[in-house]
C-alpha positions as CSV (number, residue, x, y, z in Angstrom):
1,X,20.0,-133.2,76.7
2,X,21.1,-135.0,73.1
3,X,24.5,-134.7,72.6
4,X,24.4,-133.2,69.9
5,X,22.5,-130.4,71.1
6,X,24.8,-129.6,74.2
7,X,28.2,-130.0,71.6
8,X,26.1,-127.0,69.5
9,X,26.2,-124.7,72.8
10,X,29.7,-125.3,73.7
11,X,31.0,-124.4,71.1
12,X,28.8,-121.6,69.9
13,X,31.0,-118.9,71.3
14,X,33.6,-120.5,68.4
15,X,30.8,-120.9,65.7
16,X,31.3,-118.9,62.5
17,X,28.3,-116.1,62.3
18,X,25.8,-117.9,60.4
19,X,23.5,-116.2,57.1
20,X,19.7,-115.3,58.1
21,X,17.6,-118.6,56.9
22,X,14.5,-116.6,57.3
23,X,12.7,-113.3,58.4
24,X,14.2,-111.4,61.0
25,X,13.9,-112.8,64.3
26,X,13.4,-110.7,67.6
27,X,13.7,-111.6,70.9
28,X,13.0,-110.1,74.8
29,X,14.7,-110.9,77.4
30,X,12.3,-109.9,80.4
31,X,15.0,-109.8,83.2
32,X,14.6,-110.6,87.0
33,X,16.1,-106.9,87.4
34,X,18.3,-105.1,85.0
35,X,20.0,-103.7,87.7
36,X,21.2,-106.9,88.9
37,X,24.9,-108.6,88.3
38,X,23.2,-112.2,87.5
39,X,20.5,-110.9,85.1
40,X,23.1,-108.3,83.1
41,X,25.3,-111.2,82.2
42,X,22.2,-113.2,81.7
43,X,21.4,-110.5,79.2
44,X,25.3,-110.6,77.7
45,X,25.1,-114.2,76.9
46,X,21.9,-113.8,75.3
47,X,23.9,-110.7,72.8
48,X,26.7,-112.6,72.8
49,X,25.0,-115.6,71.0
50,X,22.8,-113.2,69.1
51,X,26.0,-111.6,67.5
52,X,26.5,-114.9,65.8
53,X,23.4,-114.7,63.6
54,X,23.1,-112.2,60.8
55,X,19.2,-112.0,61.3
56,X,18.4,-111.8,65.2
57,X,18.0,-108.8,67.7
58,X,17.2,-109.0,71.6
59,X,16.1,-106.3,74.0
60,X,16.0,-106.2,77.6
61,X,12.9,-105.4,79.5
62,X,13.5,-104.5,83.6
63,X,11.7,-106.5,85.8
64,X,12.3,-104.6,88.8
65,X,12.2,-107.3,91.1
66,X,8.6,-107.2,91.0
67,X,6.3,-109.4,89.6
68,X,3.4,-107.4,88.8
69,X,5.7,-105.3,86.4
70,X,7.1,-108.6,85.0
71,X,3.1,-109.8,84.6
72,X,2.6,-106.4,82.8
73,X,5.6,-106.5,80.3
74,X,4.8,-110.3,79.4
75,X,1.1,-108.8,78.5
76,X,2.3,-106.0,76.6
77,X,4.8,-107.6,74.6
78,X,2.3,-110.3,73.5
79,X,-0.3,-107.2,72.5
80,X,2.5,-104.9,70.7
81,X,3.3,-107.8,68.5
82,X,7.0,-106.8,68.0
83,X,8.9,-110.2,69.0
84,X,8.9,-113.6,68.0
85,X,9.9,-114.7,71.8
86,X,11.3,-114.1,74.8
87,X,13.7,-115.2,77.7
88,X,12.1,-114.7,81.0
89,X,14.0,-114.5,84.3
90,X,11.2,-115.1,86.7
91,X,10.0,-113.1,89.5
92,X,7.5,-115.0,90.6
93,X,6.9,-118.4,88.9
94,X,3.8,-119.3,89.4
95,X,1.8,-115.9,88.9
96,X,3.7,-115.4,85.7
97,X,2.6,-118.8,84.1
98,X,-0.9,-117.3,82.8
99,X,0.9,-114.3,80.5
100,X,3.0,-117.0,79.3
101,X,0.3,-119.5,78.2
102,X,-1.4,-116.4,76.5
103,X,2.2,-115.3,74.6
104,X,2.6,-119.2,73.6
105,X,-1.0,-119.5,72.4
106,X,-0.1,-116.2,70.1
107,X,2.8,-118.0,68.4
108,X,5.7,-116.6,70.7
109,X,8.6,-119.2,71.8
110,X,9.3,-118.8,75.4
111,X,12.7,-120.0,77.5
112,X,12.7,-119.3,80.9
113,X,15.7,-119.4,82.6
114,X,17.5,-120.0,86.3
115,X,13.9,-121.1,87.0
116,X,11.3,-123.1,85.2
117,X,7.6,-121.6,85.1
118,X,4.9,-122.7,87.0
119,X,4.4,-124.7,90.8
120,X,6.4,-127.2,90.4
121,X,10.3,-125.4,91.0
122,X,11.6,-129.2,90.8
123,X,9.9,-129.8,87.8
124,X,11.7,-128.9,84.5
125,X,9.3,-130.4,82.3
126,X,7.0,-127.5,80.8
127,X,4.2,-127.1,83.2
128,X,3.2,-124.4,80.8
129,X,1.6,-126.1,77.4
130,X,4.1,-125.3,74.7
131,X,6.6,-123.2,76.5
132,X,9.7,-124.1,73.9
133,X,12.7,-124.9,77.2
134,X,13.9,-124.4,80.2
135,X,17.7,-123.3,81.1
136,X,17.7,-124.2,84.7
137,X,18.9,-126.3,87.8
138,X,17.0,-128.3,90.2
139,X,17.5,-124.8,93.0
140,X,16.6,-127.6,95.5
141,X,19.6,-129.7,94.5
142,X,22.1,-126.9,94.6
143,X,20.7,-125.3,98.5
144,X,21.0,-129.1,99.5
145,X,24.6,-129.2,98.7
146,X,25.1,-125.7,100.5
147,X,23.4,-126.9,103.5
148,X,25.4,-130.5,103.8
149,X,28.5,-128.0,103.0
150,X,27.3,-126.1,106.4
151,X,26.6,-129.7,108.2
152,X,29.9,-131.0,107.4
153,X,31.6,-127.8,109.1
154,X,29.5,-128.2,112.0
155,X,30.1,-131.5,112.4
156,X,32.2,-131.3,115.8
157,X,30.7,-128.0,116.8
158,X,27.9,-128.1,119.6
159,X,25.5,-126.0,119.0
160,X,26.5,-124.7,115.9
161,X,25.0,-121.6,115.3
162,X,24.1,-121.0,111.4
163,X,22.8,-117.3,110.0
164,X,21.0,-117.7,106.5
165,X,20.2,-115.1,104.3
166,X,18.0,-115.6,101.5
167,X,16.1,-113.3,98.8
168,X,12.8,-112.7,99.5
169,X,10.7,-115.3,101.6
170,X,7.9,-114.2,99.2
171,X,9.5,-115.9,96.3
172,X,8.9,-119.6,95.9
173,X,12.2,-120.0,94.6
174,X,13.6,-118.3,97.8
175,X,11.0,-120.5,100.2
176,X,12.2,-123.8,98.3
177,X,15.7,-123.4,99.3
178,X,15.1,-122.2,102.7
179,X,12.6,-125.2,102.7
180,X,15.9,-127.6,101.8
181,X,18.2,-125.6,104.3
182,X,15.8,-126.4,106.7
183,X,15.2,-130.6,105.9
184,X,19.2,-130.9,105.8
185,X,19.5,-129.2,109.3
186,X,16.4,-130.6,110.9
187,X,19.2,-134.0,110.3
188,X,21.6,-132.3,112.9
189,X,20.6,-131.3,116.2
190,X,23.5,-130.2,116.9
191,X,23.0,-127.2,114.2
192,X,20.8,-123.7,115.7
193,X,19.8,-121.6,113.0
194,X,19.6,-118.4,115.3
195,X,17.7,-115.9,112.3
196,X,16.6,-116.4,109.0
197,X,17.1,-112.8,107.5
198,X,16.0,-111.2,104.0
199,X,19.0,-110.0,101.6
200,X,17.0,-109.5,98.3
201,X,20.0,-110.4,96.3
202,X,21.8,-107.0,97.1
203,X,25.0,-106.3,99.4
204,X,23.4,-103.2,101.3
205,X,20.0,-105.1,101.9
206,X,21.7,-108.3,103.0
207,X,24.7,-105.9,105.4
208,X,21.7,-104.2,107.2
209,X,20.1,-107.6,107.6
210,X,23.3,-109.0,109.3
211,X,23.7,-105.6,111.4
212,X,20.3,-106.7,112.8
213,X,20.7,-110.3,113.2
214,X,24.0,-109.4,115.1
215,X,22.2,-107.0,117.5
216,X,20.7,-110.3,119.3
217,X,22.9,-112.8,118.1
218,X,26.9,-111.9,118.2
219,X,28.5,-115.3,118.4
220,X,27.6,-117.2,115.3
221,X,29.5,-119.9,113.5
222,X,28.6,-120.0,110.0
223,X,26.6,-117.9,107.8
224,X,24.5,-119.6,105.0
225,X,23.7,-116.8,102.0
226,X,21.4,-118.1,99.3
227,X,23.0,-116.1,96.8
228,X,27.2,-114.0,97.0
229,X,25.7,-110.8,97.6
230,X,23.7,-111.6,100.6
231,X,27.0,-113.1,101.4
232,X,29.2,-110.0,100.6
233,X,26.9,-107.8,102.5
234,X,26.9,-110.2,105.6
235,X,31.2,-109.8,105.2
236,X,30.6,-106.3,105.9
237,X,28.5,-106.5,108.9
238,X,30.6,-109.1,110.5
239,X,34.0,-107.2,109.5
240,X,32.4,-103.7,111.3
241,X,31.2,-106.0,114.0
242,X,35.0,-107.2,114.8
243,X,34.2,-110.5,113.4
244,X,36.7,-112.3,111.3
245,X,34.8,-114.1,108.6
246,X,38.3,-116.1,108.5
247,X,37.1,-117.4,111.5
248,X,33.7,-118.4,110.8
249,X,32.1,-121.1,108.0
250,X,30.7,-118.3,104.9
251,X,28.8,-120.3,102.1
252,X,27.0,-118.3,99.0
253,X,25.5,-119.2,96.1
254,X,25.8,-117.6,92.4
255,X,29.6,-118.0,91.7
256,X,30.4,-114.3,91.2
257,X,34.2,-113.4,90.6
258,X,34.1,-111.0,93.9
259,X,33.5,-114.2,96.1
260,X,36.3,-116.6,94.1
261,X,38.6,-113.7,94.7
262,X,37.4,-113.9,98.0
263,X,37.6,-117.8,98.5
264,X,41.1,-117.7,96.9
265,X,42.0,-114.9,99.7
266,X,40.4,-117.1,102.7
267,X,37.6,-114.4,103.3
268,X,35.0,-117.0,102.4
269,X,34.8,-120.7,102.1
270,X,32.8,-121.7,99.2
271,X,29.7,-120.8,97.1
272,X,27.3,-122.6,94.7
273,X,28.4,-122.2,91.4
274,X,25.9,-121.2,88.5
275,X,26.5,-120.0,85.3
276,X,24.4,-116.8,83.9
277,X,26.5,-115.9,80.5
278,X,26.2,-119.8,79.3
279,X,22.7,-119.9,80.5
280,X,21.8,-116.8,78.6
281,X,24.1,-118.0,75.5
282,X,21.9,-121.5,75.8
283,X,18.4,-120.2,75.9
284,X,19.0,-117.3,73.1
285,X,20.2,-120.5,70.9
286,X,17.3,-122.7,72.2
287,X,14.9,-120.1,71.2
288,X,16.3,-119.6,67.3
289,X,16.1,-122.8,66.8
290,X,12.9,-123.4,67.9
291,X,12.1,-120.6,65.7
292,X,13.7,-122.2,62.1
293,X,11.4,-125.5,62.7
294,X,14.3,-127.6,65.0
295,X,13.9,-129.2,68.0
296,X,15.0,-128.6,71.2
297,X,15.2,-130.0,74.3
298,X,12.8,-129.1,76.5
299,X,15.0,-129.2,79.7
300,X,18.7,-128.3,79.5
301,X,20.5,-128.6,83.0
302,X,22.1,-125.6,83.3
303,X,25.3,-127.8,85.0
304,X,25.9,-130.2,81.8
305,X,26.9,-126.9,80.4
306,X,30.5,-126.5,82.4
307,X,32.6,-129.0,84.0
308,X,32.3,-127.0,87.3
309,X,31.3,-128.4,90.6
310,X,28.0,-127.3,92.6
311,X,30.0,-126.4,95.0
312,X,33.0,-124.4,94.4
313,X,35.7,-124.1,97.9
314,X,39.4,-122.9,97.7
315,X,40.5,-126.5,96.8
316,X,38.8,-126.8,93.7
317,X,40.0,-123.1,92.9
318,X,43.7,-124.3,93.7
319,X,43.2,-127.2,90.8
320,X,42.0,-124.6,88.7
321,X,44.1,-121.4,88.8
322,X,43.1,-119.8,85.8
323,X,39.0,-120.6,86.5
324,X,37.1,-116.7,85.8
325,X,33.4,-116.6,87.1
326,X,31.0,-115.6,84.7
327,X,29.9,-112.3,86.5
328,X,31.4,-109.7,88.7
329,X,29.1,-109.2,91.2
């Protein structure tokens, strides 16, 4: 990203609102889920940076977590006319690659965000011809760290039995992490993942998913979630099991002010940090600039835009007492 660029998006939540240069712009944000934590403060970055403009309006469309609804809205939106882009949160990032090239070729700007669009989930470079950026993080980089995180705890424990939990194995975001989870232990023997269970990115999913993983598996050492709420539904499980997460390793991903409350207390050990209100804030910028005539970058690293670690534990949290996550959970 040109330094320019990045100074712009730091400091646009101090930027003075700015007078409408042109016709109105309008924008859709085509959410993972609504109803999700990450997504709604996806969406409140987004009409955070909006507010700044005297001339731009966003609406959220719910994804449902499905990707034949997300397909659908991308198709209608480009037919109804009404918007000059849109944000997309992808469910599935490959099938949804097709609507897009048909809302680019009508004139739309596109952002995706958390996850770029198309096969390649480690490449950030537009796969899809004329998509205007990506707001996004290698996810393979960031479950790599989680799982070395997990390795480093088992270090002197033999077998070290790990639990993950991820989203849905049907997502090729979700199946590229568990991939990476997978490589990093496959370089310890002396780590057993005893059951791979299914959370999607909810706390009553993800406690019913421990519950059963329990059932045949009761001593565990570490519990890997792909994302805090798989995490915070595990806690449950474990706690009405008579376990004391205290007492084993608990590792989630998403940075969500539930689980740094709950690293500060001792209840977890450590999550990977991402940033949903920045990300939002980023893209929704991207995408009005790209609109005026300005370039953008095509790629902005969604971790050049805090000074925050991948990995966030209680000792990093200690340094930094008055750190607030950018979501509740």
């Amino acid at each position: 990203m040109n330094a320019p660029f990045k100074t712009a998006l730091l400091c646009s939540a101090l930027a003075a609102p700015l007078a409408a240069q042109a016709d109105d712009i309008t924008i859709a944000f085509l959410a993972a889920s609504s109803q999700n934590g990450f997504n709604q403060s996806i969406y409140a970055g987004i009409e955070e940076a909006a507010a700044k403009y005297d001339d731009v309006s966003v609406e959220i469309f719910d994804g449902a977590f499905s990707a034949t609804t997300q397909f659908s809205q991308v198709e209608d939106l480009v037919a109804g006319g009404r918007f000059d882009g849109m944000i997309v949160t992808p469910n599935d990032t490959v099938g949804i690659a097709t609507a897009l090239e048909d809302a680019v070729a009508q004139g739309m700007s596109v952002a995706a965000t958390l996850f770029p669009i198309g096969p390649e989930l480690s490449n950030m470079e537009p796969q899809v011809e004329g998509l205007t950026t990506t707001i996004a993080a290698d996810p393979s980089v960031g479950a790599r760290e989680q799982a070395e995180a997990v390795a480093a705890y088992c270090a002197d424990i033999d077998p070290c039995k790990v639990v993950v939990i991820v989203g849905q194995l049907i997502f090729p975001f979700d199946n590229l992490r568990n991939d990476t989870y997978e490589e990093v232990f496959a370089q310890h023997p002396n780590i057993q993942v005893v059951a791979t269970g299914e959370g999607n990115y909810s706390p009553a999913t993800s406690m019913v998913a421990m519950q059963d993983i329990l059932q045949a598996n009761p001593d565990i050492d570490a519990v890997l979630g792909s994302a805090d709420q798989h995490l915070m539904g595990a806690e449950i499980a474990l706690t009405d099991a008579g376990i004391d997460t205290a007492e084993i390793f608990t590792i989630g991903g998403g940075l969500n002010q539930i689980v740094v409350d709950g690293i500060r207390a001792g209840t977890y050990d450590a999550t990977m940090a991402q940033f949903p209100h920045t990300m939002g804030a980023a893209a929704l910028d991207a995408l009005v600039s790209s609109l005026r005539g300005e370039d953008v970058p095509t790629w902005i690293d969604e971790y050049s835009l805090r000074d925050v670690p991948v990995i966030v534990d209680r000792e990093w949290l200690e340094a930094n007492p008055d750190f607030d996550a950018e979501w509740q959970g």
